[in-house]
Backbone bond lengths (Angstrom), bond angles and torsions (degrees), N, CA, C in turn:
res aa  C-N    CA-C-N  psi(-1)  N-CA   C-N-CA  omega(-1)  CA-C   N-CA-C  phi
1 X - - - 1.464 - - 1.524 109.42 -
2 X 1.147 121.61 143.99 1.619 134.99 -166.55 1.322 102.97 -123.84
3 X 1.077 86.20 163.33 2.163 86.96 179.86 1.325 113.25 -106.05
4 X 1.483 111.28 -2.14 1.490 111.96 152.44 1.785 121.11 -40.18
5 X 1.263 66.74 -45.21 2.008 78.55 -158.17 1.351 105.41 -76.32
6 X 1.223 103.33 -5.77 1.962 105.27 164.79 1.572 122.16 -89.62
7 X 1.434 112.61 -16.04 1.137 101.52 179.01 1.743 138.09 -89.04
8 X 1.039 128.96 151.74 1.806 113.77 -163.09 1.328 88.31 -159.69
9 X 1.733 96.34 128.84 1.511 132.26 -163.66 1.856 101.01 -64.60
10 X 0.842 120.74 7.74 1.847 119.01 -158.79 1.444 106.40 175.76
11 X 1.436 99.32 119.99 1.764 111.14 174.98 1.736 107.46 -37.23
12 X 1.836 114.79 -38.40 1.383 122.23 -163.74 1.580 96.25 -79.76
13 X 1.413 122.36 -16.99 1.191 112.54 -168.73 1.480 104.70 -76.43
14 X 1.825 94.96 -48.06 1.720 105.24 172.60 1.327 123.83 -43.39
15 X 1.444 106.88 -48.28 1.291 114.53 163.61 1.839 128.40 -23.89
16 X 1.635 95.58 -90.48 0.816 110.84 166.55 1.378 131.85 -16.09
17 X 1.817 104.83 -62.60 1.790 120.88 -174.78 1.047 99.75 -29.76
18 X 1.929 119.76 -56.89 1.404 122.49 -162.00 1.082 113.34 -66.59
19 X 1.528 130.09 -47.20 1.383 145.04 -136.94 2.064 89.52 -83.16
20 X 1.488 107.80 -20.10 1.474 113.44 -169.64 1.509 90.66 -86.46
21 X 0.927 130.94 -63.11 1.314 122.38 -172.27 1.455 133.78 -37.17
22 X 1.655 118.38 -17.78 0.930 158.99 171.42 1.944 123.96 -95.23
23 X 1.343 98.69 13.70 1.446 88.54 -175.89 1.641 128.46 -72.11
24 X 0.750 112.06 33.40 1.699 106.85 -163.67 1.826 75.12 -128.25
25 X 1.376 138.08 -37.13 1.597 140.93 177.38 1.714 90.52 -66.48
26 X 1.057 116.47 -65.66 1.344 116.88 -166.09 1.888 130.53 -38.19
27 X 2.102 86.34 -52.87 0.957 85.13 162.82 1.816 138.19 -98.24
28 X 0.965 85.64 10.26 1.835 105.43 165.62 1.294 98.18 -64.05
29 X 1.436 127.46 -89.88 1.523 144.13 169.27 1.445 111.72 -14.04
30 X 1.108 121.32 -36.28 1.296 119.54 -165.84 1.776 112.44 -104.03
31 X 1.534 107.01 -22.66 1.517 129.42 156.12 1.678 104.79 -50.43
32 X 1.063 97.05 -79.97 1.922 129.18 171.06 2.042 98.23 -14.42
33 X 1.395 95.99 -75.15 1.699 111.43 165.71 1.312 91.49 -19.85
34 X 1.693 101.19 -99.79 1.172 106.24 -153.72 1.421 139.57 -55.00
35 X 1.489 114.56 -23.36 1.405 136.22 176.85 2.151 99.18 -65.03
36 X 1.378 102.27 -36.20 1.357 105.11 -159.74 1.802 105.04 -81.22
37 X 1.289 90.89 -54.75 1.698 104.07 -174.13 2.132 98.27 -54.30
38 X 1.430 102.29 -37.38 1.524 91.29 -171.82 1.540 112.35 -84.47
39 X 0.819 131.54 -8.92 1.874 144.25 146.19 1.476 119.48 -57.75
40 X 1.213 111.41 -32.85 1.352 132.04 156.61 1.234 115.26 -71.40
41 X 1.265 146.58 -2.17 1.150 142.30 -170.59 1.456 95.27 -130.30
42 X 1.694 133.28 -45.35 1.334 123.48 -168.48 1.513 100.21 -77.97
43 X 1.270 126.36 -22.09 1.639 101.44 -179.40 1.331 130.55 -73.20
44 X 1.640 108.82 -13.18 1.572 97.39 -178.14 1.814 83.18 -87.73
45 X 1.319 142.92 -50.70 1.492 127.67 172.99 1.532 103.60 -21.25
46 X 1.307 116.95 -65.02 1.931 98.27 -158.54 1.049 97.58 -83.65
47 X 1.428 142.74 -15.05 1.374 125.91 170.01 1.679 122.60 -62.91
48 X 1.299 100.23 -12.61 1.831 114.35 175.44 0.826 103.17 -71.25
49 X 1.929 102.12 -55.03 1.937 124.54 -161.95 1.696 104.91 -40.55
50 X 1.275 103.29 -51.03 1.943 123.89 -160.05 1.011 90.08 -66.34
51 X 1.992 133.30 -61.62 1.399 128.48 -176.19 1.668 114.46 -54.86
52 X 1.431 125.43 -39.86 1.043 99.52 164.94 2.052 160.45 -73.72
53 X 1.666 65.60 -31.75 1.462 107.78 -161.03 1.356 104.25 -86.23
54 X 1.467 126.11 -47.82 1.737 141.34 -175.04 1.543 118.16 -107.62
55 X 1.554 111.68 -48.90 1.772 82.99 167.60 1.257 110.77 -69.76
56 X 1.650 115.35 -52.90 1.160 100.16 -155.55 1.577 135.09 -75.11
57 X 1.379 116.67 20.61 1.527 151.23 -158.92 1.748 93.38 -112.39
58 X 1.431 100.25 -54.23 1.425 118.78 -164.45 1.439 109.34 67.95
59 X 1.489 104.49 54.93 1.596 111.38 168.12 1.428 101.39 -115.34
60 X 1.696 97.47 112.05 1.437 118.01 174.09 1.505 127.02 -60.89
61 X 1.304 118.68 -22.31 1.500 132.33 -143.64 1.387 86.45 -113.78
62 X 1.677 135.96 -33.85 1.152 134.70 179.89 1.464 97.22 -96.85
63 X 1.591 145.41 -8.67 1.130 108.49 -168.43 1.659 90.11 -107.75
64 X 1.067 105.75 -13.50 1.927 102.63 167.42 1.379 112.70 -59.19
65 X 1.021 99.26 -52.90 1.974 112.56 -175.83 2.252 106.42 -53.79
66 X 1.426 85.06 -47.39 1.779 84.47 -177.76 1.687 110.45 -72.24
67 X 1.278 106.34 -28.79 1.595 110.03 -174.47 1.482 96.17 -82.14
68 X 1.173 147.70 -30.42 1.586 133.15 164.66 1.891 105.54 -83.99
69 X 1.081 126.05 11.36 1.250 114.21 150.01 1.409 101.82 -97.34
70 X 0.867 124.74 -68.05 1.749 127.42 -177.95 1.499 95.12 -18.28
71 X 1.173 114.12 -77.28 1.680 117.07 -167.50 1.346 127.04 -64.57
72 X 1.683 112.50 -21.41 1.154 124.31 141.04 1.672 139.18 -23.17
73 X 1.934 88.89 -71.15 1.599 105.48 166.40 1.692 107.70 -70.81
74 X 1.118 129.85 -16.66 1.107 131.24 -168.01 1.839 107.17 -78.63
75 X 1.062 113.22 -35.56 1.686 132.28 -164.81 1.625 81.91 -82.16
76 X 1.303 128.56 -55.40 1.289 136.57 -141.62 2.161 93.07 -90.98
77 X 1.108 104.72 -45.20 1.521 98.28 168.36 1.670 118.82 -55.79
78 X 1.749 119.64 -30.22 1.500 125.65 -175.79 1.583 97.46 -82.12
79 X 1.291 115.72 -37.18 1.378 100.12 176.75 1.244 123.82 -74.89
80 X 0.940 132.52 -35.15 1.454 143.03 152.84 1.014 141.40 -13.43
81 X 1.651 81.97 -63.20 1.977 122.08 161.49 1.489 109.34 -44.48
82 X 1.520 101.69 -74.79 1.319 117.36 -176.95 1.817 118.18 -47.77
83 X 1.353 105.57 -52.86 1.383 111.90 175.80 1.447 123.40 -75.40
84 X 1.708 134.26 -6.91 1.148 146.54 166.31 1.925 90.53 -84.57
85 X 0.487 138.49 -58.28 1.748 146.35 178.98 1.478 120.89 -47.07
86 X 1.486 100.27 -44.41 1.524 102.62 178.89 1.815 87.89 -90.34
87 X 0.853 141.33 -52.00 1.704 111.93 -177.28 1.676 137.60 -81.42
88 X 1.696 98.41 -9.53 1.328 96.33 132.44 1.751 137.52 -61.02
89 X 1.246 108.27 -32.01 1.425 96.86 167.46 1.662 128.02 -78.55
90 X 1.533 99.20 -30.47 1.565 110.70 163.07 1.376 120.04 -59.76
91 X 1.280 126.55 -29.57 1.711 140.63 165.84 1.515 101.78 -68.52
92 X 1.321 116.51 -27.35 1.726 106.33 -167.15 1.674 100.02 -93.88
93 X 1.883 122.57 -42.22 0.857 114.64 154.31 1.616 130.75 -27.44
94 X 1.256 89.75 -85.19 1.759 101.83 -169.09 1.774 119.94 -51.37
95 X 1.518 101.30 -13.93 1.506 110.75 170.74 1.648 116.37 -88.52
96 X 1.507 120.19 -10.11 1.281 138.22 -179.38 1.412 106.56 -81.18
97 X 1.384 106.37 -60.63 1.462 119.76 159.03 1.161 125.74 -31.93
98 X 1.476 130.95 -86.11 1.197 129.82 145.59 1.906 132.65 -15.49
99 X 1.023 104.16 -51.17 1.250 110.34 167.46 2.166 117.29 -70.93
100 X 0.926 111.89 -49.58 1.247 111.06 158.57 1.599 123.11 -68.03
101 X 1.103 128.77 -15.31 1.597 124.19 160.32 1.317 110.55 -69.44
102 X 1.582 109.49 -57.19 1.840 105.95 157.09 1.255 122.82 -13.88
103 X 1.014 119.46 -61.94 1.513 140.25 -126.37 1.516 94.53 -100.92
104 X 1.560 102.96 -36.44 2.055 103.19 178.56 1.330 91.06 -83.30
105 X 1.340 133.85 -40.23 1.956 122.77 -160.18 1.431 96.27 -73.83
106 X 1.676 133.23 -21.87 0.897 134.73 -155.07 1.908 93.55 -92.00
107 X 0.957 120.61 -49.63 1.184 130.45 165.99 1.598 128.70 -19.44
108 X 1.652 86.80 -65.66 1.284 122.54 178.03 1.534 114.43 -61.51
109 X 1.204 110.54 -20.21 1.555 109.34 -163.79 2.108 95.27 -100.03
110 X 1.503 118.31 0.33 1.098 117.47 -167.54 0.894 85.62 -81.61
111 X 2.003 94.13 144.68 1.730 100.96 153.51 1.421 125.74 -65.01
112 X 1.177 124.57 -169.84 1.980 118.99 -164.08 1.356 70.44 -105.93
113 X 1.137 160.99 -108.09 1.679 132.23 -139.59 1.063 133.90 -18.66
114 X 1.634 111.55 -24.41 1.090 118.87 173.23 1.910 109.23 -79.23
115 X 0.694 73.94 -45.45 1.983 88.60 165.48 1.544 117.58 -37.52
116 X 1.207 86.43 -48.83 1.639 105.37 -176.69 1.436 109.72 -53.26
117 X 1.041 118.20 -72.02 1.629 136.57 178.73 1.337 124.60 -69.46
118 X 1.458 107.47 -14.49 1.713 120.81 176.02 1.331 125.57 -42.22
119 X 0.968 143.98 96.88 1.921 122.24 172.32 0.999 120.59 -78.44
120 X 1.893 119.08 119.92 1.002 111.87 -151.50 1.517 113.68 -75.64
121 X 1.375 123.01 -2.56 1.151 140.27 -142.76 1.584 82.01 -89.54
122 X 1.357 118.66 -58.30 1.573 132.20 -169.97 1.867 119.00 -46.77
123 X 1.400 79.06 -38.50 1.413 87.89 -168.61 1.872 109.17 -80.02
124 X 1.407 102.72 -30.69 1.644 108.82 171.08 1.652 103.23 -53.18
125 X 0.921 98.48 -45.22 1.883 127.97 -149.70 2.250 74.29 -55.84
126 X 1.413 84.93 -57.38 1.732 80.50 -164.71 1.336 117.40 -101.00
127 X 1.299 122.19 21.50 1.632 124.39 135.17 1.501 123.53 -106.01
128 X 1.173 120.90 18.21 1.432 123.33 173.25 1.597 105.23 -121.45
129 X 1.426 106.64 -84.75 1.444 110.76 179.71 1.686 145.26 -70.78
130 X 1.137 91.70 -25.15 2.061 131.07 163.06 1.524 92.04 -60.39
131 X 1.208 121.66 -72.22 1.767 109.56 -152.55 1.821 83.73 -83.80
132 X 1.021 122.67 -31.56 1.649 121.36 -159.49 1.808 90.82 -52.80
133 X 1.399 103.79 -38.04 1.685 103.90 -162.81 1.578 100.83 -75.83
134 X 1.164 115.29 -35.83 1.990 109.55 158.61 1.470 126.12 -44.74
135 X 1.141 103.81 -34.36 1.387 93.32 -175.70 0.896 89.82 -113.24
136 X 1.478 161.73 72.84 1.746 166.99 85.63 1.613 87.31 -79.96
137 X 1.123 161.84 -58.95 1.139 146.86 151.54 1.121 129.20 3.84
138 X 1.582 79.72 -75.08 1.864 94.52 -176.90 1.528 120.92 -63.62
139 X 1.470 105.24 -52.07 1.773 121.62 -174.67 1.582 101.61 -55.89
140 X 1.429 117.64 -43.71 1.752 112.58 -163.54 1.468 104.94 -122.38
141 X 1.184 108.05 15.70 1.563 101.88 166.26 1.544 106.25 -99.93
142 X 1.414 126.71 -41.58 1.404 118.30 147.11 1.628 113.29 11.71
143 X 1.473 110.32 -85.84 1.518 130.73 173.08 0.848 99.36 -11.30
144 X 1.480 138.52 -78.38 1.670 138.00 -77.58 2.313 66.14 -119.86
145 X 1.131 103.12 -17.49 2.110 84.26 -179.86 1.665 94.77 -92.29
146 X 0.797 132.52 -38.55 1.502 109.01 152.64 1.564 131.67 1.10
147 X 1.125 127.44 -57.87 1.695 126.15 174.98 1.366 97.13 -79.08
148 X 1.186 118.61 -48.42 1.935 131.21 -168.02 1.832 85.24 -33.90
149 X 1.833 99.74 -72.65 1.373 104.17 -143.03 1.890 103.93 -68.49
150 X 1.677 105.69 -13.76 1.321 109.75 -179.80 1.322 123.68 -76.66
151 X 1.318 113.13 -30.12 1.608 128.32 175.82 1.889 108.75 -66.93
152 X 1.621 102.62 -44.66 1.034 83.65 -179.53 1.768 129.81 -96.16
153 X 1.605 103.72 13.91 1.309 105.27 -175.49 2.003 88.53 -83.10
154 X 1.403 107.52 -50.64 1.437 102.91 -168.38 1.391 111.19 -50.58
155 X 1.307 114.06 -39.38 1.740 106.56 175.83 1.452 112.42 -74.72
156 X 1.510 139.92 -2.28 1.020 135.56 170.26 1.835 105.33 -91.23
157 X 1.358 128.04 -20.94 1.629 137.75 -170.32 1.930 94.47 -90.33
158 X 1.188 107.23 -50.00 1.629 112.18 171.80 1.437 119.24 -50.37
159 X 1.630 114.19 -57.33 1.503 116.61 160.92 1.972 111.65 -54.13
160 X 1.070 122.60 -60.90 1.194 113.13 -166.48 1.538 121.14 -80.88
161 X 1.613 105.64 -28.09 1.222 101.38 -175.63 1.372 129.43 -121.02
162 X 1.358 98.25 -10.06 1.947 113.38 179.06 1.218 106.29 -105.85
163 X 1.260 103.70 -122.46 1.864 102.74 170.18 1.690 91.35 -122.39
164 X 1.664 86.37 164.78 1.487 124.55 173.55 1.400 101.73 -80.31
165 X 1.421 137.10 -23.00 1.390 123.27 -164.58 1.745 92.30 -79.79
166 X 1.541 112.83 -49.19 1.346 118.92 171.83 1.630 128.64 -26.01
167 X 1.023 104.56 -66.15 1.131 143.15 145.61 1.840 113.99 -18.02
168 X 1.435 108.50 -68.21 1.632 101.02 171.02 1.400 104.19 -80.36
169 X 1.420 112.81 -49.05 1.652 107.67 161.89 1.408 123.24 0.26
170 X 1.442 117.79 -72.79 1.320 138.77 -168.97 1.813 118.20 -66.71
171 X 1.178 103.50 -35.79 1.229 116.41 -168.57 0.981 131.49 -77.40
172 X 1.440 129.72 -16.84 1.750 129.69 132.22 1.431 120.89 -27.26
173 X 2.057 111.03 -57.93 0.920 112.02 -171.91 1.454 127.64 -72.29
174 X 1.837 113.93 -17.17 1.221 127.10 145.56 1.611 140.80 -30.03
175 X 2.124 99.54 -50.29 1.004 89.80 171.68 1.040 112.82 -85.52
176 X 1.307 140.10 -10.17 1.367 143.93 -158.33 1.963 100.12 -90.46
177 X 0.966 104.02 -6.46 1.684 102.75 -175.13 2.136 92.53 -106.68
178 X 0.928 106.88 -34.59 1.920 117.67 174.02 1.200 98.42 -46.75
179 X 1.766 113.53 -74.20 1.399 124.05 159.76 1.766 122.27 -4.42
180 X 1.285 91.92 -83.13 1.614 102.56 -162.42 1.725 97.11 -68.41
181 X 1.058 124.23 -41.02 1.137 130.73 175.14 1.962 114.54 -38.63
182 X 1.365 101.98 -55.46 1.871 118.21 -176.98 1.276 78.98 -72.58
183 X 1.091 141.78 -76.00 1.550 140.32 -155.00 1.612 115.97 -52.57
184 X 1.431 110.42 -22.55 1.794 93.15 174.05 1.381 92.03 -114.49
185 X 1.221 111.24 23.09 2.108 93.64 161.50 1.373 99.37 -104.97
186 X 1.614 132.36 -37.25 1.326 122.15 157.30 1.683 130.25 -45.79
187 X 1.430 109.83 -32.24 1.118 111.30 162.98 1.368 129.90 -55.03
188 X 1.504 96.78 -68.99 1.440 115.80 172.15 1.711 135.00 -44.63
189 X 1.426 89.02 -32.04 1.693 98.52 -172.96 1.693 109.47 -68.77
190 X 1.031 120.12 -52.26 1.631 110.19 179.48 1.899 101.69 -57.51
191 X 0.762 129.63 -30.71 1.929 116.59 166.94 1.050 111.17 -79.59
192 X 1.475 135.64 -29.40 1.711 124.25 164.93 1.284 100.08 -49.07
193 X 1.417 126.56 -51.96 1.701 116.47 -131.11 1.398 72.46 -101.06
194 X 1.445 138.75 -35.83 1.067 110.93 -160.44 2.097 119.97 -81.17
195 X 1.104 102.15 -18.69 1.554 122.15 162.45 1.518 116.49 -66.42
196 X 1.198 151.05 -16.05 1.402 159.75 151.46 1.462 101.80 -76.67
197 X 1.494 127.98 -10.70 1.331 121.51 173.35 1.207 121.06 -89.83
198 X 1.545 89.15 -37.20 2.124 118.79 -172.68 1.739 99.70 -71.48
199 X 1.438 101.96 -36.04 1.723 90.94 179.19 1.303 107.08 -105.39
200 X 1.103 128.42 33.05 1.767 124.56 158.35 1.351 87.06 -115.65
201 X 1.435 156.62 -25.86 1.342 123.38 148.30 1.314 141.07 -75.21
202 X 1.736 97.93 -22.32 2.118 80.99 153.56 1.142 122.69 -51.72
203 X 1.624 105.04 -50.27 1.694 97.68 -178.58 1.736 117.82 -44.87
204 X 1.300 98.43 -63.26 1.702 96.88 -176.54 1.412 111.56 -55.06
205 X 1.157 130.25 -22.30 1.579 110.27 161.92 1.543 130.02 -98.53
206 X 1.698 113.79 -8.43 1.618 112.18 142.50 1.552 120.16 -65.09
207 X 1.377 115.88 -35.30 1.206 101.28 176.14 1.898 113.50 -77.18
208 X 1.096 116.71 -38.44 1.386 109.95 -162.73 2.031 92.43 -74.60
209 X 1.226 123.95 -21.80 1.369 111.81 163.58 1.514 124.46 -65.49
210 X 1.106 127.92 -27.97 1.491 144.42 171.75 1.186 112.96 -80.80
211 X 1.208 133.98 -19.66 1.685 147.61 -139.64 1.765 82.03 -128.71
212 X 1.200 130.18 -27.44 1.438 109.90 -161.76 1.822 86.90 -156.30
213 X 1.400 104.16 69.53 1.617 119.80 171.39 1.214 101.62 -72.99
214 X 1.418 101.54 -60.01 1.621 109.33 -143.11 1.804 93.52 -59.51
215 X 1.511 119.18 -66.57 1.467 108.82 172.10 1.306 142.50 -57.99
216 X 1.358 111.59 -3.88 1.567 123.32 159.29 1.659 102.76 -63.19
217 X 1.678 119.11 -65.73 1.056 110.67 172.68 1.702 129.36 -60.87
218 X 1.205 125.69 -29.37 1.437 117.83 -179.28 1.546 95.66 -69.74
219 X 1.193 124.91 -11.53 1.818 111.84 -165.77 1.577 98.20 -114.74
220 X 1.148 103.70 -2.48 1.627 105.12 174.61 1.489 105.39 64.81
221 X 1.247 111.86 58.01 1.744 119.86 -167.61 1.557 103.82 -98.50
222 X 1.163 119.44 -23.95 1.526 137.19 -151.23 2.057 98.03 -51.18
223 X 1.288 111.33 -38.81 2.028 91.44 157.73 1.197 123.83 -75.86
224 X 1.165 130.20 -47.90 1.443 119.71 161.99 1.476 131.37 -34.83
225 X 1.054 109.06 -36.00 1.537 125.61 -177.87 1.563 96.65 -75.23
226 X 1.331 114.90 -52.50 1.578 99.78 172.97 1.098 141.72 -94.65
227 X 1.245 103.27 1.97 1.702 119.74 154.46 1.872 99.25 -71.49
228 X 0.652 144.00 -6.91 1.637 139.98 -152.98 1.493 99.20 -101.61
229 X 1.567 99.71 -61.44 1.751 146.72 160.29 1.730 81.67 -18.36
230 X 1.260 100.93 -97.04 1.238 133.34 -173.36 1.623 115.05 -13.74
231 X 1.289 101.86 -66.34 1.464 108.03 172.13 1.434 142.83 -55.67
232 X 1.916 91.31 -39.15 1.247 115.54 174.35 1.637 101.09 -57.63
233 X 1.346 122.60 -51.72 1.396 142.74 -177.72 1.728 105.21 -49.89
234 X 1.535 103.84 -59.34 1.683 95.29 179.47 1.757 132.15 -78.23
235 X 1.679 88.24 -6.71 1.436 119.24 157.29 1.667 114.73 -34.13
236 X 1.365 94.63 -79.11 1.285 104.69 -172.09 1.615 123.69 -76.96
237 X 1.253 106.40 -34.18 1.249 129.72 168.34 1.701 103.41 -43.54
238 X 0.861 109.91 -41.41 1.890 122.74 170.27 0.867 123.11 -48.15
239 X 1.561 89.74 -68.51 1.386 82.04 170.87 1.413 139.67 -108.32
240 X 1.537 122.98 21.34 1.577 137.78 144.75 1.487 98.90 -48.21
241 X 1.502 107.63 -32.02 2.033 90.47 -172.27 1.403 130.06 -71.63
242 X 2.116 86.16 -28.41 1.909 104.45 -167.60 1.431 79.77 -55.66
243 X 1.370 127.79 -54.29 1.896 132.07 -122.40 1.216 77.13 -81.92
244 X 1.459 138.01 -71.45 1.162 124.29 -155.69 2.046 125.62 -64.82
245 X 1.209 99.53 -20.69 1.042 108.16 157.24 1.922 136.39 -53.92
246 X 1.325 89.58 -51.46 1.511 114.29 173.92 2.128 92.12 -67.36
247 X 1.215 117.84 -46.43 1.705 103.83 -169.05 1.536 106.40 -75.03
248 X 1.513 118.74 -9.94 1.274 120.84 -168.18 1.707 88.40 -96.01
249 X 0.841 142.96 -36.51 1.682 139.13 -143.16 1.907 77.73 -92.01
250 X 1.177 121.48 -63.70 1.549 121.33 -179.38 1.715 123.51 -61.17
């Protein structure tokens, strides 16, 4: 193995490599979506259908028949749920995996100069919590196409099957949800990236405090060290507040 073959021009490219290796997960997950989000969309339809069509008719024989389809699609949307969910997380797993075997062969292939200068703190930082945040990515970002694929099935059922006025009706509020949508990932992104930074320097300064006891104590360093501690700590703590702030305001 060469370290050619490790390298990739774009985080999305990196991405990707993995996400390919996995296609038969991928496209399950993305089946799963669509099967789920559109079950999600026909039940409030037949729940109209029944109000119009069966109570208010007072045809018993049709409103039994629609209420065991309703609950039908209804059983079949939870399973769905459930089974699009558990292999999104199995896709986020097995891509974590993969990505952390990388990451030790990749290791392994360094020269010891590189060793030299390494912090060990950094490198935990990005085989534990770095790839850990990929696969929370992967498993629950899944979700986040959920509204995508729901917004646009309802504006495709409005054009074809309700009204067209509905239909333009809606579509202000469309862009206006696109909007807010680009706008808290611009927000958000400088506290993602900047929180994967804040905790690869706690690490490097829990580890370089543990890593270098014995001369903290012969030099009588032991406040410094936790003033250091300290910062690294209110570091991040900072910025967990911006991020969470920005997810609370949206």
């Amino acid at each position: 193995m060469s370290l050619d073959q490790k390298r990739y021009k774009s985080y999305k490219k990196w991405l990707f490599h993995y996400l390919s290796k996995q296609k038969p997960l991928v496209v399950c997950v993305f089946i799963g979506i669509i099967i789920v989000t559109l079950t999600r969309t026909l039940v409030p339809l037949l729940i109209g259908d029944i109000i119009d069509n069966a109570l208010i008719t007072s045809d018993n024989a049709k409103l039994i028949l629609m209420l065991l389809l309703t609950f039908a699609i209804y059983i079949i949307r939870n399973g769905m749920d459930y089974g699009t969910m558990m292999m999104g997380h199995y896709l986020g797993l097995k891509t974590e995996q993969n990505m952390r075997q990388e990451f030790f062969e990749t290791i392994q292939l360094k020269p010891l100069r590189y060793h030299d200068t390494a912090k060990i703190g950094d490198l935990e930082a990005l085989a534990t919590n770095d790839v850990r945040i990929v696969n929370t990515m992967i498993s629950h970002g899944a979700f986040y196409f959920y509204p995508f694929f729901q917004v646009g099935m309802t504006e495709f059922l409005f054009f074809q099957v309700l009204d067209l006025r509905l239909a333009l009706l809606s579509f202000p509020f469309i862009l206006l949800y696109l909007y807010f949508v680009l706008s808290y990932r611009k927000m958000i992104t400088p506290y993602a990236t900047t929180r994967l930074r804040k905790h690869s320097n706690l690490a490097v300064v829990l580890q370089d405090s543990i890593s270098g006891a014995t001369v903290v104590r012969s030099f009588a360093s032991e406040e410094l060290e936790r003033i250091k501690f300290r910062k690294a700590v209110h570091a991040f703590r900072d910025n967990s507040i911006g991020e969470y702030r920005v997810q609370a305001k949206y």
